[in-house]
C-alpha positions in Angstrom: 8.4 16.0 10.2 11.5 17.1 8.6 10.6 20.5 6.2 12.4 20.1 2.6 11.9 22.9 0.2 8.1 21.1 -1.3 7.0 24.4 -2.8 10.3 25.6 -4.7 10.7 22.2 -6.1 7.2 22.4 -7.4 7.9 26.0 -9.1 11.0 24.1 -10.8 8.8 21.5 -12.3 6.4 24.0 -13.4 9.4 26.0 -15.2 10.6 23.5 -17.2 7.3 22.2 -18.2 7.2 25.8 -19.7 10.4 25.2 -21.3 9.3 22.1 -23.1 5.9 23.3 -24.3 8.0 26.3 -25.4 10.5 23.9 -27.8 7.1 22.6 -29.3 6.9 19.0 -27.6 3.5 16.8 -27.6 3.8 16.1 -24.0 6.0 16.7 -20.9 6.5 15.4 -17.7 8.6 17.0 -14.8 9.6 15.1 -12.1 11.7 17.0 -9.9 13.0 15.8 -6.2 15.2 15.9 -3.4 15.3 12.4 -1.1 17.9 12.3 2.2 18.3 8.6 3.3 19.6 7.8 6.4 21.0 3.8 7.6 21.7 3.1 11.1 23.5 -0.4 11.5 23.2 -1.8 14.8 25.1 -4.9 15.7 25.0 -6.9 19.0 23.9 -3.7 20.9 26.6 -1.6 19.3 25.8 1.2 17.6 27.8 0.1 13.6 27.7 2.6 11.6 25.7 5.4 9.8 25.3 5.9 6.5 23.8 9.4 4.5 22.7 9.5 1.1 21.6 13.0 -0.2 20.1 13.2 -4.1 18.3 15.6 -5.4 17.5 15.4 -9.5 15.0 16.2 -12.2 12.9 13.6 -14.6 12.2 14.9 -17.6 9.6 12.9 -19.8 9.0 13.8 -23.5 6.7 12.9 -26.2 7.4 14.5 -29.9 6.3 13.4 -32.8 5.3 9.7 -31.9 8.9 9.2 -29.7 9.3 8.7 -26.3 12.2 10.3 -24.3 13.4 10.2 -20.7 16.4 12.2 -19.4 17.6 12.4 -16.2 20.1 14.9 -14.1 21.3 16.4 -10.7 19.5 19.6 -10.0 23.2 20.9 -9.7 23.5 20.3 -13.7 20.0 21.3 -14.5 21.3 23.1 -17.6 22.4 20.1 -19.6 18.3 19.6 -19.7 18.1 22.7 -22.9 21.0 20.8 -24.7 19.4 17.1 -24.6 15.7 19.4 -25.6 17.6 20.8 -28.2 19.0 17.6 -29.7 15.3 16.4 -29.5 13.3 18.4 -31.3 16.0 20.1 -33.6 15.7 23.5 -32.3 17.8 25.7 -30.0 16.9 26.0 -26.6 18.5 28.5 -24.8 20.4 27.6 -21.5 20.5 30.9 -19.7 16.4 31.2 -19.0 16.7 31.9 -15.1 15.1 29.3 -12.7 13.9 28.8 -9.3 17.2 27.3 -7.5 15.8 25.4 -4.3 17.9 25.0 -1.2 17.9 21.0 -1.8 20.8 20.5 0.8 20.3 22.8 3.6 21.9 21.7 6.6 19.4 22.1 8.6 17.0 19.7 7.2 20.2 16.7 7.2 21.1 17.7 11.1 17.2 17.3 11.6 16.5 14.5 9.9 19.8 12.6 11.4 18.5 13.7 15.0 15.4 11.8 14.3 17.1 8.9 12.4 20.0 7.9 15.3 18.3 9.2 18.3 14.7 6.9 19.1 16.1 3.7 20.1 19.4 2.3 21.6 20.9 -0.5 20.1 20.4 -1.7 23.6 16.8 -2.0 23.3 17.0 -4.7 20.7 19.6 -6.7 22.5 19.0 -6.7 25.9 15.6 -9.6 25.2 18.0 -11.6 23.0 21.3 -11.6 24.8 21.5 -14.6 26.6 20.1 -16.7 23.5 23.3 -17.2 21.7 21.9 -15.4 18.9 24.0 -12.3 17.4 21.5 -9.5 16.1 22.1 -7.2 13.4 19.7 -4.1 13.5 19.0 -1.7 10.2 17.5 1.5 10.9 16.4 3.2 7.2 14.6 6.7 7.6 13.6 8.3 4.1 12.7 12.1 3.8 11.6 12.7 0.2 10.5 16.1 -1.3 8.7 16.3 -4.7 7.1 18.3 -7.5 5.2 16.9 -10.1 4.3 19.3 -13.6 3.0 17.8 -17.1 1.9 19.9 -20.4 -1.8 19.1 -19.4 -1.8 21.2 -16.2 -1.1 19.0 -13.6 0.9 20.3 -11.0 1.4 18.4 -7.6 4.2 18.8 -4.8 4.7 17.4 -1.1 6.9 15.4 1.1 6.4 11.5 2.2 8.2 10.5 5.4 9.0 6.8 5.9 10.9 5.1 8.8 11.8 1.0 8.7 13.7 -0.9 11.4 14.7 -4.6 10.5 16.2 -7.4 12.7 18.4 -10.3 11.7 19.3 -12.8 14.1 21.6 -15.6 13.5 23.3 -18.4 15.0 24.8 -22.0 13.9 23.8 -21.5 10.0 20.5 -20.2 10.8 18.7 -17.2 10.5 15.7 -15.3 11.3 14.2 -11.9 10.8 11.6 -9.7 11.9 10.5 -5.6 10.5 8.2 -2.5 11.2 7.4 0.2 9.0 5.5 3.5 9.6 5.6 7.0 9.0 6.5 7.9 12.8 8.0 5.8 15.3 4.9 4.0 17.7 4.4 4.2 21.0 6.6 2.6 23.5 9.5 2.2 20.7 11.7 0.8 22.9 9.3 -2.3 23.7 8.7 -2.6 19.8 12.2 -3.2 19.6 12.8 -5.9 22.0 9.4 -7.6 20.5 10.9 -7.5 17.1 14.3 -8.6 18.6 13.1 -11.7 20.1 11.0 -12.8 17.6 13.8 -12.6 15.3 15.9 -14.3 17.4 13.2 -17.2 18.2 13.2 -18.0 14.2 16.5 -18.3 14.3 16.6 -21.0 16.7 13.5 -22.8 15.5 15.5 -22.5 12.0 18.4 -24.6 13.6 16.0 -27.4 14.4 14.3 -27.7 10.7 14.5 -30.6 8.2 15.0 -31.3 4.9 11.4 -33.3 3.7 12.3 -33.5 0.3 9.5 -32.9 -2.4 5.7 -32.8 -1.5 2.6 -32.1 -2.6 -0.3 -30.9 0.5 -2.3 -28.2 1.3 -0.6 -24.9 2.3 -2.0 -22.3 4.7 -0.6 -18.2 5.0 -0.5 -17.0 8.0 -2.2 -13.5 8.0 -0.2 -11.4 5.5 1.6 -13.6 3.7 -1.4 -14.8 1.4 -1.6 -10.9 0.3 2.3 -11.4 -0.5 1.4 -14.5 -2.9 -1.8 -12.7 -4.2 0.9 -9.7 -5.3 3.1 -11.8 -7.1 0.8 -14.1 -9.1 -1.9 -11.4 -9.8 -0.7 -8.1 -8.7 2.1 -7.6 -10.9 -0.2 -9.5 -14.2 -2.5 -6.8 -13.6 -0.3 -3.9 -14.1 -0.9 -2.3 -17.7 2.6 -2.7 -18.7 2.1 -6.6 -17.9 -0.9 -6.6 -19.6 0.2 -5.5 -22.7 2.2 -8.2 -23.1 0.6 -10.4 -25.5 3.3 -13.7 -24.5 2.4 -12.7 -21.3 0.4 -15.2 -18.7 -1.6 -11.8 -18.0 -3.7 -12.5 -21.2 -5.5 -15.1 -19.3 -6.3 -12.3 -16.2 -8.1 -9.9 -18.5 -11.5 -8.0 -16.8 -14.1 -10.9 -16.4 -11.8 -13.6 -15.4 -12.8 -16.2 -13.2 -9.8 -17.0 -10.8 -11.2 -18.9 -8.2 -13.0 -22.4 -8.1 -16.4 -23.2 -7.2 -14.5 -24.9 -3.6 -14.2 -21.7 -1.9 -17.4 -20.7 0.4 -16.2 -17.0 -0.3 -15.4 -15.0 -3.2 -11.6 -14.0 -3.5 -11.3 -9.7 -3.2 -8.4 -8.3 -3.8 -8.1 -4.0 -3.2 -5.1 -2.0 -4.5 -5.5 0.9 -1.5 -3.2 3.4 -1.3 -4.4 5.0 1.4 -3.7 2.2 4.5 -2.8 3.9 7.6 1.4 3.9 7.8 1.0 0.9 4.7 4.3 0.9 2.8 2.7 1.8 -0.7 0.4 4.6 0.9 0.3 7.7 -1.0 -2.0 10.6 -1.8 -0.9 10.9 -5.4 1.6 8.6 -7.5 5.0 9.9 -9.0 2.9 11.5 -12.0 0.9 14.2 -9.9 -2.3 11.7 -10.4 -4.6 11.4 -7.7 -4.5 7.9 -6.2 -7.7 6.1 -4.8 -8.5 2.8 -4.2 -9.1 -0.1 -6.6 -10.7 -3.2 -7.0 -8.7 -5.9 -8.9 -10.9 -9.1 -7.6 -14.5 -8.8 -6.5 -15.9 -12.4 -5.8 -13.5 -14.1 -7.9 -13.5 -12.4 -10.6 -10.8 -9.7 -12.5 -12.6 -6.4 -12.2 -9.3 -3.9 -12.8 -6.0 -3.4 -13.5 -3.2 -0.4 -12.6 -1.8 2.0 -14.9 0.3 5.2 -15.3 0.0 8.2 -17.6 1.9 6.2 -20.5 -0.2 2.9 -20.2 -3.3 4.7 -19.9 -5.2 7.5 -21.6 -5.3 10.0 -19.5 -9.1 9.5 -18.1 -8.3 6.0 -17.3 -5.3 6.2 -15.4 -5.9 5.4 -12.3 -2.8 6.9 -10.1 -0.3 3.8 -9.9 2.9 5.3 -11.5 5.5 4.8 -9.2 9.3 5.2 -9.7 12.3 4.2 -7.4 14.1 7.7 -8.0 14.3 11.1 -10.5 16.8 8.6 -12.4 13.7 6.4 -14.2 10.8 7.0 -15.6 7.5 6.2 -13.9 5.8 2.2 -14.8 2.3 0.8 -13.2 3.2 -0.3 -9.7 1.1 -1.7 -7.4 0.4 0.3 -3.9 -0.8 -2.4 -0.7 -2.5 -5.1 -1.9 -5.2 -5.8 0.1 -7.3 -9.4 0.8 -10.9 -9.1 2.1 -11.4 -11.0 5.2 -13.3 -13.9 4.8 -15.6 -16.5 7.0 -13.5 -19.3 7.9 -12.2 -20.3 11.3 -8.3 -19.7 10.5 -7.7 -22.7 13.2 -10.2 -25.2 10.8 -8.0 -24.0 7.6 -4.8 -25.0 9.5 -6.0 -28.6 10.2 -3.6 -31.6 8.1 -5.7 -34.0 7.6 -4.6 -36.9 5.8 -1.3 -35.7 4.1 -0.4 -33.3 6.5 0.2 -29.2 5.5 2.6 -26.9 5.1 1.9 -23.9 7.2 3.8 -20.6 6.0 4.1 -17.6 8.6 6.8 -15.4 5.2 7.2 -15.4 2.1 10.8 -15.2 0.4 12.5 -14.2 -3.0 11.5 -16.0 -5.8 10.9 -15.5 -9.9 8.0 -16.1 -11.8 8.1 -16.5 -15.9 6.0 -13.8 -17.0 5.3 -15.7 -20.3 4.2 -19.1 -18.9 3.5 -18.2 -15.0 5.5 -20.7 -13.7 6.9 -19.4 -10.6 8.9 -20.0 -7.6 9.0 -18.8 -4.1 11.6 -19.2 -1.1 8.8 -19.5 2.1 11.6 -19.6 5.3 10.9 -20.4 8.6 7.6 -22.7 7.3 6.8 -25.5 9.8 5.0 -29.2 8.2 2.0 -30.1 10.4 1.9 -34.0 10.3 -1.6 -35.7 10.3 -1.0 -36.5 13.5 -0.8 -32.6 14.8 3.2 -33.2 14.8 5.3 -29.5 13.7 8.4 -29.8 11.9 10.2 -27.0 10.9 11.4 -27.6 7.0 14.9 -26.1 6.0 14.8 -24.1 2.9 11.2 -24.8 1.9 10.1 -23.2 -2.0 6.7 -22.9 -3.4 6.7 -24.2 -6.9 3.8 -23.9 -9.2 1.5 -22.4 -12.3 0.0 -18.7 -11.0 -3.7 -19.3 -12.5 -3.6 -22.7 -11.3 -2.5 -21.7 -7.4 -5.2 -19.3 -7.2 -7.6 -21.5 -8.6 -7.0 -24.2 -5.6 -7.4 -21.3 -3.3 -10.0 -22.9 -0.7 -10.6 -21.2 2.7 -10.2 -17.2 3.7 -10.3 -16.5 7.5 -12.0 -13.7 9.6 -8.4 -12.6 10.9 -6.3 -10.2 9.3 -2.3 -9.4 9.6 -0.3 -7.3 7.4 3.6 -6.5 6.6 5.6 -3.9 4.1 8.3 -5.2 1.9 10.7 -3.7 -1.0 9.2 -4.9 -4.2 11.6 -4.5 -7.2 10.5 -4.5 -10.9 12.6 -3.4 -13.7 15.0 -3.1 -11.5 13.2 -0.4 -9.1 12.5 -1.2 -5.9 9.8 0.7 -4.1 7.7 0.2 -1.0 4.7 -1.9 -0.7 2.0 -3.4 2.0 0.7 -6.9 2.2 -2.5 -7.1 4.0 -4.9 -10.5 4.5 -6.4 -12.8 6.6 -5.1 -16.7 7.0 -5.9 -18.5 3.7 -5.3 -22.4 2.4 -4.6 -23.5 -1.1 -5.2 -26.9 -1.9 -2.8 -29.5 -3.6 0.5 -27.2 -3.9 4.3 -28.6 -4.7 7.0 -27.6 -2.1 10.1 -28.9 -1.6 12.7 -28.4 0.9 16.9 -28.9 1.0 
């Protein structure tokens, strides 16, 4: 693991918590951090290009006298902090109080962290399987040191480190693509054979891509594979269950308060739904969020019905905030993110769910970017590389197919969970942060959706 400078960034946070309570503020929260991302581009078994991003900043968060504030700054120009404290509460704050001065960008810990970003796997690894397919294969590499220290006026005071490394492939060919990822917090075992399985089976969607069909607008059952039904629980519950959502009283979340019914009386198994933050190498694990607050499971579905929501220090009181505020950087404030979304396993066969029947089904192995109105919860849902099982057992792969539909209604035709289970981690962006998150569920099929295809 790389070693950033955890413990001096804590002591920072600490002394301008200090300095805060000292200018007479209600509340203060200190977020304080030093991040070195590293992208290796890979393309066609030649090593691209590498690209180093060092920042290192503080968060300050104020409440005084019934007023939020949020400033942010490089550690280098920590001193413009006393002048935007000053202009807040009307009273001078000195700029010369000394302060712990951390080594954010020592050397050492970028040479290290660079060894360890360029030096696992050869671009050859990825290309060799997929050579001779007439793909080409593009190959990003993203390894994420972060260092952080957490303080607030009510004597929370958290620092540590989180490590993440993600390798994506993108194969295309003839106006088709595919793609394939990995996430963890060290590389696995036999690296070089990951590689060349997440190669090929980039490469192998891309081709199948090239064969798909436009089938126009339709209305049949759709089947997840494992994962991607956790993906589609995230967006049409996940995010209306996050306080800030909540709140919203145009929101579609009003109809997903605690108590809720989701699904019908059709599915043999209750729908359960965990926030978990503490998945082995899942995307959204942590110990504690970007506040300093402990972070522990949580159940948003149990048997159907809405059992919790997430929150962060500021849509919360304190004893009910239940450790989900997450931020993208030290440049924004903290909101209620979700962590890996979790479906329970279920008792269905997953190869009876995937049966047509009489109007066929659309089977979905990803899910896509998409939008969903947060007033009505209409949404909309790119799902590439999805193949059409005819009644008669025929597969077609559909070109461009979308999910269209209401988000209480979808989850409501929610009709079969299987005993398998599959998982992925994904970017998830709200409010214009993105941050990591796992996916994790067994095959499910929803009766009766709209999809369409180009």
């Amino acid at each position: 693991m790389i070693i950033l400078p955890t413990a001096s960034l804590g002591e920072l946070a600490c002394h301008w918590c200090r300095r805060c309570e000292q200018a007479g503020v209600d509340f203060t929260q200190v977020y304080v951090e030093s991040t070195v991302d590293i992208r290796v581009q890979d393309r066609d078994g030649v090593r691209h290009g590498v690209h180093l991003d060092l920042h290192a900043g503080i968060g300050l968060l104020v409440c005084h006298r019934g007023c939020w504030w949020y400033q942010a700054v490089p550690l280098s120009q920590s001193a413009l902090l006393a002048d935007w404290l000053s202009g807040v509460t009307g009273q001078s704050v000195a700029q010369s109080v000394s302060q712990p001065s951390p080594a954010v960008a020592d050397p050492a810990h970028v040479e290290q962290a660079m060894t360890v970003a360029t030096g696992v796997v050869e671009p050859a690894a990825y290309w060799q399987p997929v050579a001779a397919l007439g793909v080409s294969l593009s190959v990003l590499a993203d390894t994420t040191y972060r260092a952080y220290g957490v303080s607030d006026s009510t004597g929370r005071s958290v620092y540590g480190q989180r490590v993440g490394l993600r390798r994506r492939c993108l194969a295309g060919g003839g106006g088709a693509t595919g793609s394939a990822r990995w996430f963890g917090s060290t590389e696995p075992v036999g690296a070089a054979e990951v590689a060349a399985r997440l190669a090929e089976q980039a490469a192998q969607q891309a081709i199948a891509a090239g064969r798909s069909r436009s089938l126009g607008t339709r209305k049949t059952p759709v089947v997840t594979a494992p994962g991607v039904g956790a993906a589609l629980v995230h967006e049409l519950i996940g995010h209306a269950l996050e306080a800030d959502n909540l709140a919203n009283p145009d929101g579609y979340g009003q109809r997903l308060r605690t108590g809720t019914g989701l699904t019908s009386d059709g599915l043999t198994s209750g729908l359960n739904v965990v926030d978990d933050p503490a998945v082995p190498d899942g995307y959204g694990s942590l110990d504690h969020d970007d506040e300093g607050v402990a972070a522990s499971p949580i159940q948003l579905v149990r048997q159907g019905v809405v059992t919790g929501r997430l929150s962060s220090l500021r849509t919360a009181s304190d004893e009910h905030c239940n450790g989900r505020g997450r931020r993208a950087s030290y440049r924004v404030p903290a909101i209620p993110r979700t962590t890996n979304t979790v479906v329970g396993l279920g008792p269905d066969d997953p190869r009876q769910l995937a049966e047509p029947g009489s109007t066929g089904l659309l089977y979905v192995p990803s899910l896509g970017a998409g939008r969903i109105d947060h007033r009505r919860g209409e949404f909309s849902f790119l799902a590439p590389d999805s193949v059409y099982l005819t009644p008669g057992g025929d597969r077609i792969p559909v070109r461009d197919a979308t999910l269209r539909g209401n988000a209480v209604d979808t989850i409501g035709r929610l009709s079969g969970i299987a005993a398998d289970a599959g998982g992925d981690n994904v970017t998830c962006t709200k409010q214009g942060q993105p941050v990591g998150i796992g996916l994790f569920s067994p095959t499910m099929r929803f009766e009766d959706l709209a999809w369409s295809s180009s």
